[in-house]
N, C-alpha and C positions, 0 to 999 in steps of 0.2 A: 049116471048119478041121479039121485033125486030131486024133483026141479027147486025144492027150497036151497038145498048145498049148493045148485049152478048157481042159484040167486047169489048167494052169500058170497060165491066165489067173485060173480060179476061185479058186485058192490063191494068189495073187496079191492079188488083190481081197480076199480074207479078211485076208488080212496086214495092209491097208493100211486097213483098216476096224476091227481092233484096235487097230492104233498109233493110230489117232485117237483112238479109247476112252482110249487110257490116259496121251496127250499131253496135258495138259491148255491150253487157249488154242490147240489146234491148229484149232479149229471158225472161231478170229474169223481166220485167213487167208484166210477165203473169205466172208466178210464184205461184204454191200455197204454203201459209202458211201452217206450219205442227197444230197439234191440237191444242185444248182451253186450257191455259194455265190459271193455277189456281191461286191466290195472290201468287207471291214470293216476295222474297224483299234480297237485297243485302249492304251490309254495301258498303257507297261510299267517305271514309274520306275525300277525297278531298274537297264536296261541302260543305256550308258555313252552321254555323247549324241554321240562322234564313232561310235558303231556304225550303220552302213548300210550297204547290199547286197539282193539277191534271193537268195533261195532256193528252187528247182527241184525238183518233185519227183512221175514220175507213176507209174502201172503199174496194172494190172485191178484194179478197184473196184465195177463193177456185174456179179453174178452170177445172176441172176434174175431173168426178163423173162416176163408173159402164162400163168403157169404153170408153166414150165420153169427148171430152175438148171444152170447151169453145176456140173462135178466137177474138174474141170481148175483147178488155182490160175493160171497164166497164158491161161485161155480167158476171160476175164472182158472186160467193154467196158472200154478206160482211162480215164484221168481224171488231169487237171493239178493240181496244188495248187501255188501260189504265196506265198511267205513275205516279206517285205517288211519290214527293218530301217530305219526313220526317227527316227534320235535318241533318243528316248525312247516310239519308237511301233512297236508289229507290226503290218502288215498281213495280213489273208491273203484269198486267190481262189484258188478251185475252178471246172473245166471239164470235160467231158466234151471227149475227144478225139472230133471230129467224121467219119468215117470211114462209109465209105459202108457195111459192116457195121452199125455204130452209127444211121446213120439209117433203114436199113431195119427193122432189128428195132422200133425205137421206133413207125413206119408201121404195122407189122402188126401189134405187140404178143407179138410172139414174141421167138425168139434171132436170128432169119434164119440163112443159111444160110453153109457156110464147114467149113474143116481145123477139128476142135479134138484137143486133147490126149486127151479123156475124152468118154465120152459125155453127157447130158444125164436130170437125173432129171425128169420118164421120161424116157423114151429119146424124141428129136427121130424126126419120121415120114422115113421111108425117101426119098430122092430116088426122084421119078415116073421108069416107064418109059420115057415119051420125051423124061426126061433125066437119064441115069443118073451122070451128074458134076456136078450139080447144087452138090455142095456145093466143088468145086476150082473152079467157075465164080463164087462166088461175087464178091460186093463186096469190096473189100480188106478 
C-alpha cells in the first residue's frame, strides 16, 4: 500500500482506539454472549395476562474463538434470542445461528475463514499460497 494510505490507516486506528478509551460501555459491544440457552420461562405477575406474542431478536454475539477475537462489531458469529409473552409468563431461548462459517470455526477451534470487517487480534495466518482466496472461498 502506498505509504500515505498506511498513514491514514495508522491514524485511523489511533482515532478509533481513543474513542473507545473514552466511550465508556463502548467495550461491552463486542462482548460475547455466554452459551445457548434452552426454553426457560419465568413467572412475570406484573404483565397483563391477555399479553402474548414472540419477540425476535439476533445479531454477532460470539467474538472470540481458540485464541483469536474478532475487531469488527458485525464480524462476530450470530446468535438468536427468542422472547416469549404467555400471560403471566416470559420465556426466553437463545441459538447460535448455525452457518457453515459457524460450524467450522467451532471444528477447528478457530475463527475459520471468510470477508471480515477488521482484522483479528492477532492477526488470523495469511491464506496459503496454493490458495490465495482462501478467505472469499470461504463457508457462508
Amino acid at each position: 500500500a502506498p505509504q500515505g494510505v498506511e498513514a491514514l490507516l495508522r491514524s485511523s486506528s489511533a482515532n478509533n482506539n481513543a474513542a473507545a478509551a473514552s466511550d465508556l460501555g463502548w467495550e461491552l459491544l463486542v462482548t460475547s454472549a455466554g452459551p445457548e440457552v434452552p426454553r426457560t420461562c419465568f413467572d412475570a405477575p406484573g404483565l397483563p395476562a391477555w399479553s402474548r406474542g414472540a419477540f425476535f431478536i439476533s445479531g454477532p454475539a460470539l467474538f472470540e474463538q481458540g485464541g483469536f477475537r474478532f475487531q469488527g462489531i458485525f464480524d462476530g458469529f450470530g446468535r438468536s434470542n427468542r422472547f416469549e409473552l404467555r400471560g403471566r409468563q416470559v420465556c426466553y431461548t437463545s441459538r447460535w445461528l448455525n452457518t457453515g462459517a459457524y460450524k467450522e470455526a467451532m471444528a477447528h477451534n478457530d475463527l475459520g475463514r471468510g470477508v471480515l470487517f477488521e482484522n483479528t487480534k492477532p492477526k488470523r495466518p495469511a491464506c496459503p499460497l496454493s490458495h490465495p482466496m482462501c478467505n472469499l472461498m470461504a463457508p457462508n
